[in-house]
Structure formats: C-alpha cells, structure tokens
C-alpha positions in Angstrom: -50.3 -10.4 29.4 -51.9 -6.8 29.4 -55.7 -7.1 30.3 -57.8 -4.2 29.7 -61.1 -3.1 31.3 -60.9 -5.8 33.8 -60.7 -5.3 37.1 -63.7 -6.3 38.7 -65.1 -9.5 39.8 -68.2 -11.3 40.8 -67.6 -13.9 43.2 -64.4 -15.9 43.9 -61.5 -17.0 41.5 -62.1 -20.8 40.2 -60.1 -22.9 42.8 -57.7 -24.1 40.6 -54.7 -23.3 39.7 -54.3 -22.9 43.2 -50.7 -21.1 42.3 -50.4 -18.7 39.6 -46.1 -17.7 40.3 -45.2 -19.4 36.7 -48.1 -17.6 35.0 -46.0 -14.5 33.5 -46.4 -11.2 34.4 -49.9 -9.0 34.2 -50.5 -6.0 34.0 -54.3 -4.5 34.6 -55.5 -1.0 32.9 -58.9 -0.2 34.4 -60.5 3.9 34.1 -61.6 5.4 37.2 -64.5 6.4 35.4 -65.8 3.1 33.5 -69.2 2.0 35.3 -68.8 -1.1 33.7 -65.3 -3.1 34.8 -63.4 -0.4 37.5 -63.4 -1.8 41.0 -62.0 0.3 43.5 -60.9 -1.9 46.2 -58.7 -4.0 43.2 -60.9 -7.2 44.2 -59.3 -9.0 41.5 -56.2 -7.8 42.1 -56.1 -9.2 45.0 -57.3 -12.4 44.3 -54.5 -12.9 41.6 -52.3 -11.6 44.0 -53.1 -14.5 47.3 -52.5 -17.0 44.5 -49.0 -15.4 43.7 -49.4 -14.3 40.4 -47.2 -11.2 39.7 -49.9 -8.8 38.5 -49.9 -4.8 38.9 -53.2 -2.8 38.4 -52.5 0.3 36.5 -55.6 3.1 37.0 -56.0 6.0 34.4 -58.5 9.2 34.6 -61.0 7.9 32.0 -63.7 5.7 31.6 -63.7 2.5 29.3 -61.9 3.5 26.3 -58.0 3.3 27.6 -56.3 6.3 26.2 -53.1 5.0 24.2 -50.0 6.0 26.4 -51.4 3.5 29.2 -51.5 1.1 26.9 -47.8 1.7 25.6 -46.4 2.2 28.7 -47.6 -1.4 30.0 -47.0 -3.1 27.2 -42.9 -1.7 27.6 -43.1 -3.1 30.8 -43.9 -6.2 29.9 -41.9 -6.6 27.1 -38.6 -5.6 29.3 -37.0 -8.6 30.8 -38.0 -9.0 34.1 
C-alpha cells in the first residue's frame, strides 16, 4: 500500500489489530514542506512500526503535492516481490 501525505498523527493508533506483520508492505511519501500532514519525528511511523507492520517513510523536498518520481519509485518497490 503507498499512502501519501500521511504521516502525522493525533493521538494513539486504535488498539486493535494489536499486530500488523501480515498487513503487506507500506510505504509513506510525506514533503518536508507540507504544513498540513509532515511529522518530523515519524510519529506514525513508529506506531506502525511497534505493532510490526513493515512500513518505510519516504521524505521528499516539497510540500503537499508529491512530485511524480517519489511516487514511481515506491510504487516499484512495492510491486517487486519482497
């Protein structure tokens, strides 16, 4: 799953799932520069990651429009075979 513009968080996850390892991979594209959804201590991140989701946050230089070769680039990592 590619998420984009998402990387902040109010508050704790829900609970449950309490283990996110069988979720599938996710991939996170957040600008430096978007006042609106970049977190830069990756709270959400590491939420997803303490409940063992494999999940990588991916920064550009940009605010909330996500420039196109971000975009590509995650989505050929997810569509490679892990």
């Amino acid at each position: 799953m590619l998420t984009v513009g998402s990387s902040m968080i109010h508050g704790p996850l829900e609970p449950t799932p309490e283990d996110l390892s069988t979720c599938g991979r996710l991939v996170m594209l957040a600008g430096t520069g978007d006042t609106y959804n970049f977190d830069p201590q990756d709270q959400l991140l590491h939420a997803l990651e303490a409940k063992h989701a494999d999940v990588r946050g991916v920064r550009f230089e940009g605010g909330h429009t996500v420039p196109p070769e971000p975009t590509r680039s995650a989505l050929a990592e997810l569509l490679r075979p892990p």
